[in-house]
N, CA, C and O atoms as a DFTB+ gen file, in Angstrom:
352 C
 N C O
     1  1     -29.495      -3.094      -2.236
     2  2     -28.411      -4.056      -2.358
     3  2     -27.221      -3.580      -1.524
     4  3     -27.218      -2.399      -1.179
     5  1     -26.341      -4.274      -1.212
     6  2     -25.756      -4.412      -0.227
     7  2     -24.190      -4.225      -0.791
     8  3     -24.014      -4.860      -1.831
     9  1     -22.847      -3.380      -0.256
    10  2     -21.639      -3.663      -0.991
    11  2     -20.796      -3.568       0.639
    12  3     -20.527      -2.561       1.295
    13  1     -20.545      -4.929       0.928
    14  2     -19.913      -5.198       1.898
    15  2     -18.847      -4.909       1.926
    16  3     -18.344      -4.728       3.035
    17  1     -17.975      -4.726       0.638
    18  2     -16.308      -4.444       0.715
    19  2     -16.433      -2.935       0.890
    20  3     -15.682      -2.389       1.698
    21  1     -17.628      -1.964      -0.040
    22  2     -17.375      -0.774       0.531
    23  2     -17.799      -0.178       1.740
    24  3     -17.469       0.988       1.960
    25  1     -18.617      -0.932       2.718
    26  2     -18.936      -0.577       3.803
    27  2     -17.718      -0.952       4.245
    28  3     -17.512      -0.197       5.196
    29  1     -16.661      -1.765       4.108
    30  2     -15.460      -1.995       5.123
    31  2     -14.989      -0.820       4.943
    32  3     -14.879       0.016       5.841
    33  1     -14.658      -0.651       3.727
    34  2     -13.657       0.197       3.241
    35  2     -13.861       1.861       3.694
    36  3     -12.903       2.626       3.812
    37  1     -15.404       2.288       3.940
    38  2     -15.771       3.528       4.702
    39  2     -15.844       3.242       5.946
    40  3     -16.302       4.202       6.566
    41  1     -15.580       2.274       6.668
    42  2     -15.724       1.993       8.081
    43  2     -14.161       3.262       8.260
    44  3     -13.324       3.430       7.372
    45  1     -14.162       3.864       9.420
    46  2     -12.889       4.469      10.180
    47  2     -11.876       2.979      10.882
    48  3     -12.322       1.996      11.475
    49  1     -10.556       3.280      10.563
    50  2     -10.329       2.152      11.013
    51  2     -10.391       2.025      12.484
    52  3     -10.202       0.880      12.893
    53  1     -10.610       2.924      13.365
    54  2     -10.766       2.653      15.325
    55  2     -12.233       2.447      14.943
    56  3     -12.848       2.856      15.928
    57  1     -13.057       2.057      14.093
    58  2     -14.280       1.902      13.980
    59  2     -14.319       0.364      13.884
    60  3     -15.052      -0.263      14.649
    61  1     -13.624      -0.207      13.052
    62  2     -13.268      -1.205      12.510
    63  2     -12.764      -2.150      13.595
    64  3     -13.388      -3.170      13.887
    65  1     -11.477      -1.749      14.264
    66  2     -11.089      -1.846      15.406
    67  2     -12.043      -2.705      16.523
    68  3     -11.938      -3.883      16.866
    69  1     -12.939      -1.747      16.927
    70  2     -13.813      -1.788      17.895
    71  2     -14.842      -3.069      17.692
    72  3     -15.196      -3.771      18.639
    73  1     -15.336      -3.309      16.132
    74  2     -16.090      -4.244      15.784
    75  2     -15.437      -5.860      16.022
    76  3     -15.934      -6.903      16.446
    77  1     -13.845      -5.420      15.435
    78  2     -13.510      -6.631      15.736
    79  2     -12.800      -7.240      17.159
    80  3     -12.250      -8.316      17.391
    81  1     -12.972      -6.480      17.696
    82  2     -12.454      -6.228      19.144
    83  2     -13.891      -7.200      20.115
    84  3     -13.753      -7.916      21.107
    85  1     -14.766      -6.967      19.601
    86  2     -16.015      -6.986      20.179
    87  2     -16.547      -8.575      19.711
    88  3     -17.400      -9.229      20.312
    89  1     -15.742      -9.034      18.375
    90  2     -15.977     -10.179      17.555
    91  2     -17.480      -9.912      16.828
    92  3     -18.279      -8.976      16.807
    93  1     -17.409     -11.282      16.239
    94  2     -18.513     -11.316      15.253
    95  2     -20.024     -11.653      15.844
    96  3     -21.011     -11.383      15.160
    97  1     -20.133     -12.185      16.992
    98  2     -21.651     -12.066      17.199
    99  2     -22.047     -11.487      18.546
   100  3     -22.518     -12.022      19.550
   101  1     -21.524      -9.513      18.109
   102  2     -22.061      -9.047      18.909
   103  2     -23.210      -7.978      18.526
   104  3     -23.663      -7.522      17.476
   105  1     -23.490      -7.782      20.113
   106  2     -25.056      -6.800      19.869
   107  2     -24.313      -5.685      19.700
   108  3     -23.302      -5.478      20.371
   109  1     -24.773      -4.839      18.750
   110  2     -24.537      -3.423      18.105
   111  2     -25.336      -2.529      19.117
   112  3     -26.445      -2.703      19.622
   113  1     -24.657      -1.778      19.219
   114  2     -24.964      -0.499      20.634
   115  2     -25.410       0.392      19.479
   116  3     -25.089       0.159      18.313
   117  1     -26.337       1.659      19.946
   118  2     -26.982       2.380      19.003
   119  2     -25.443       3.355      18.494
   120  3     -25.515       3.821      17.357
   121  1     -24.484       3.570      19.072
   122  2     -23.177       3.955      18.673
   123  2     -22.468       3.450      17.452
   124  3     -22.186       4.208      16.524
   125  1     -22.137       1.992      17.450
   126  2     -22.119       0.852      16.121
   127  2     -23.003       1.238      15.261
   128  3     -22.797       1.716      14.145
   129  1     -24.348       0.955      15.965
   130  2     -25.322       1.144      14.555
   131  2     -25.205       2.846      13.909
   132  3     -25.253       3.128      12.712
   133  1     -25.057       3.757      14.961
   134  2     -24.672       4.913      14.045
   135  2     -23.329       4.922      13.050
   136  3     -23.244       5.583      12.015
   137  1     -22.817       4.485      13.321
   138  2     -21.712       4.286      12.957
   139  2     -21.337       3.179      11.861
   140  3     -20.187       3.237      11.426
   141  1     -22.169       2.191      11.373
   142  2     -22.468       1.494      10.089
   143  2     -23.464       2.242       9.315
   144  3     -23.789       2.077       8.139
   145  1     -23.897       3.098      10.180
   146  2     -25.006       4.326       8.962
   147  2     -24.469       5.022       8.072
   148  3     -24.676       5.069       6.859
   149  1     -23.566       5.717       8.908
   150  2     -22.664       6.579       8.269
   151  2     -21.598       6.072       7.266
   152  3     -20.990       6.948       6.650
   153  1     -21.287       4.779       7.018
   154  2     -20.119       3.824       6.571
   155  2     -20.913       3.932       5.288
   156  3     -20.499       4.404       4.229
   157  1     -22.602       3.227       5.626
   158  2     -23.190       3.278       4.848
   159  2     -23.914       3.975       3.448
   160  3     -24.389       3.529       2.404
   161  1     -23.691       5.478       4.119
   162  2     -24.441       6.419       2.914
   163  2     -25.445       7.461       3.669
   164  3     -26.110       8.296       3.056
   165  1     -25.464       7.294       5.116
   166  2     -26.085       7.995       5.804
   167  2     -27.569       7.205       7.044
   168  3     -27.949       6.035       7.092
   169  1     -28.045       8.382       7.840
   170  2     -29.014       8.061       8.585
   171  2     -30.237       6.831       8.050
   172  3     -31.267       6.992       7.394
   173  1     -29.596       5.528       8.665
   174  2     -30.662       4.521       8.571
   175  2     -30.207       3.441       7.331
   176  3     -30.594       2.282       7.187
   177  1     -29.363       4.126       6.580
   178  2     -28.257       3.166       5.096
   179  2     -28.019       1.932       5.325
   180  3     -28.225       0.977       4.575
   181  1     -27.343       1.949       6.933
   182  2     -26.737       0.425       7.315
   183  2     -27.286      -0.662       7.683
   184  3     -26.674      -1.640       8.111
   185  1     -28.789      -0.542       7.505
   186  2     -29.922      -1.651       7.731
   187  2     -29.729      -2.656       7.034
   188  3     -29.701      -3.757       7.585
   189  1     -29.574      -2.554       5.862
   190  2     -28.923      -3.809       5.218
   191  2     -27.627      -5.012       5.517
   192  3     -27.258      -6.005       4.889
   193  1     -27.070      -4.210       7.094
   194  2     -25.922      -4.418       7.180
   195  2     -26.059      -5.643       8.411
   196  3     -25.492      -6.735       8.397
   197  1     -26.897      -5.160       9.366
   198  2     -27.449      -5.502      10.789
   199  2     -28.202      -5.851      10.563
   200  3     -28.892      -5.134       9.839
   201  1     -28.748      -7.157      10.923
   202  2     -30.313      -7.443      11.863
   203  2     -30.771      -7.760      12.899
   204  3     -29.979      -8.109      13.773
   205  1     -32.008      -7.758      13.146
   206  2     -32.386      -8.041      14.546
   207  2     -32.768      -9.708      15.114
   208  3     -33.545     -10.478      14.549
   209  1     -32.377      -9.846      15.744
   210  2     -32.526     -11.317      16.523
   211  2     -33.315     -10.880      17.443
   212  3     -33.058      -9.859      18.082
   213  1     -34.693     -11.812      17.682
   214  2     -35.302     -11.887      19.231
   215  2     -36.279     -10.873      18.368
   216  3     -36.442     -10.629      17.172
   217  1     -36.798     -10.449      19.523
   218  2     -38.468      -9.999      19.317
   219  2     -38.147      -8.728      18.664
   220  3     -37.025      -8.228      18.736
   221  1     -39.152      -8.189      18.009
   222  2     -39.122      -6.732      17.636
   223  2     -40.034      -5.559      18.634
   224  3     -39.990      -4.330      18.704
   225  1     -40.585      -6.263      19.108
   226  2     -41.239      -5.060      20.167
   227  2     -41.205      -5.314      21.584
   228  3     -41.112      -6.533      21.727
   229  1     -41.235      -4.767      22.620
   230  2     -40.843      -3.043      22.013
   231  2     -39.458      -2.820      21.586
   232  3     -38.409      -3.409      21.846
   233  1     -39.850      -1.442      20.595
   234  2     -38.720      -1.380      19.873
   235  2     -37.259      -0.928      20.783
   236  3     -36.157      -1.473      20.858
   237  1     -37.607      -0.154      21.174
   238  2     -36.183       0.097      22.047
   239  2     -35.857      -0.851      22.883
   240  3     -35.356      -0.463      23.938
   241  1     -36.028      -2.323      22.690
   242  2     -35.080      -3.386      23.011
   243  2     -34.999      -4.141      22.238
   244  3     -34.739      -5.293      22.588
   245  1     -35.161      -3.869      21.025
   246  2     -34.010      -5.247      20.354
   247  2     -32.879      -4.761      19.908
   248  3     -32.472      -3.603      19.809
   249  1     -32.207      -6.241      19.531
   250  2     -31.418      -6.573      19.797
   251  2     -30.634      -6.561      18.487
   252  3     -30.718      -7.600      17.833
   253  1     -29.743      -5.387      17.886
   254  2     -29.198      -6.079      16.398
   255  2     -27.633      -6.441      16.323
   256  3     -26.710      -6.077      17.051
   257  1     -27.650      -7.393      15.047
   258  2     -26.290      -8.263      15.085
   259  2     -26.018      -7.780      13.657
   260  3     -26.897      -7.480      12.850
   261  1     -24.652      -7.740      13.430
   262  2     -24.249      -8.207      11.840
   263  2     -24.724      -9.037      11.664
   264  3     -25.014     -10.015      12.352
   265  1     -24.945      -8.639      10.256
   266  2     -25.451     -10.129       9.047
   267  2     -24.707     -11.284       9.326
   268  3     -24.419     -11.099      10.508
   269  1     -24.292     -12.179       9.055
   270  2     -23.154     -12.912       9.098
   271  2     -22.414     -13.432       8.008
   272  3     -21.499     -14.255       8.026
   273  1     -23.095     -12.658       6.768
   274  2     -21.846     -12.521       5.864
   275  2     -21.442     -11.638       5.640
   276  3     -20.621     -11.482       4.736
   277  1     -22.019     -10.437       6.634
   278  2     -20.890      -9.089       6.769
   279  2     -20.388      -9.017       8.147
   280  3     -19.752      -7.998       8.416
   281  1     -20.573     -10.063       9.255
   282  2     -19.351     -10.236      10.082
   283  2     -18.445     -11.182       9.359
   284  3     -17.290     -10.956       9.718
   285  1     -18.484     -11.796       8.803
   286  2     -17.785     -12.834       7.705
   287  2     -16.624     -12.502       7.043
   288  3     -15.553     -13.087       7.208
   289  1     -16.816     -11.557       6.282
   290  2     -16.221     -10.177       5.594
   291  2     -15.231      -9.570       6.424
   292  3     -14.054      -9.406       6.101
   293  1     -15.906      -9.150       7.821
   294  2     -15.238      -8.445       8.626
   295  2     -14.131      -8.707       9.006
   296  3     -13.216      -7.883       8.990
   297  1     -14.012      -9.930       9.426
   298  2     -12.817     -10.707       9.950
   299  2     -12.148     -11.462       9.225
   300  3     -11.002     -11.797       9.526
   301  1     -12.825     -11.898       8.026
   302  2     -11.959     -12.651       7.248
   303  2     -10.670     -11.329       6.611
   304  3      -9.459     -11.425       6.407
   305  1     -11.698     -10.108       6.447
   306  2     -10.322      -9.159       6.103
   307  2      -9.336      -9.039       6.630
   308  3      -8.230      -8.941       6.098
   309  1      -9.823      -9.019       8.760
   310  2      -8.992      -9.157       9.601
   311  2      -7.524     -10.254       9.737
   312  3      -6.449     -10.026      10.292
   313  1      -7.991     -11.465       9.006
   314  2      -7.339     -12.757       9.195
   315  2      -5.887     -12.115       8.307
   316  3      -4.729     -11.863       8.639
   317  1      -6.820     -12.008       6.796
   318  2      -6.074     -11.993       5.781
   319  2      -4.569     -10.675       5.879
   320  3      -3.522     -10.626       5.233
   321  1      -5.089      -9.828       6.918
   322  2      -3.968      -8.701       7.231
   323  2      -3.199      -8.725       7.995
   324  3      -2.187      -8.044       8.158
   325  1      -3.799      -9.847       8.752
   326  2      -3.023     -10.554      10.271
   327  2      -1.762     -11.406       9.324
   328  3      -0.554     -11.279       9.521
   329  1      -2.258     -12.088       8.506
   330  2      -1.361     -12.635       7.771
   331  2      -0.725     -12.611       6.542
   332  3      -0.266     -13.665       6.101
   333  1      -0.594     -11.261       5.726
   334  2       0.060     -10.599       5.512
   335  2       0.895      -9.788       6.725
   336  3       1.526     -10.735       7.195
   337  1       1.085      -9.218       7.112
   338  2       1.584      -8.666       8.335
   339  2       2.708      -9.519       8.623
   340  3       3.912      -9.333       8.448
   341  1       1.923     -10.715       9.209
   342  2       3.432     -11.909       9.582
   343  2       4.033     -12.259       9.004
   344  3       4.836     -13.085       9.438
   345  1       4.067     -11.774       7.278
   346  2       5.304     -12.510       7.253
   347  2       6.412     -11.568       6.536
   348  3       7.395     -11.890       5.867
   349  1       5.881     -10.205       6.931
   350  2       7.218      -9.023       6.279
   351  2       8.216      -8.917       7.358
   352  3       9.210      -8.206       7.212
């Protein structure tokens, strides 16, 4: 099972940064995906987090995306701080 607020919440925020920098439907570089592992609980955790679009073999080319209700998450946190922010 899956806890999307605490994977935000262990994300680093230049981690965080970078995801949303990149927006919500992008391909995760094996860097990202290390890096939602670790958010996650460790080596391979963040599978629940990402999936793959397009073919699965061979393996060293596909292609993985956020879920899209944990890019969902992602940015809606983004919105919600953007706007808090504006109006102090």
């Amino acid at each position: 099972m899956t806890d999307i607020q605490g994977l935000i919440a262990a994300l680093l925020p230049e981690d965080l940064a970078v995801l949303r920098q990149r927006g919500p439907d992008q391909s995760l570089d094996r860097d990202m995906l290390d890096t939602i592992d670790r958010a996650a609980g460790g080596p391979g955790e963040g599978r629940g987090y990402y999936v793959v679009r397009g073919s699965l073999i061979p393996q060293e080319r596909r292609q993985y995306y956020l879920r899209e209700d944990v890019a969902a998450a992602i940015f809606a946190s983004w919105t919600l701080e953007g706007a808090t922010g504006a109006d102090t």
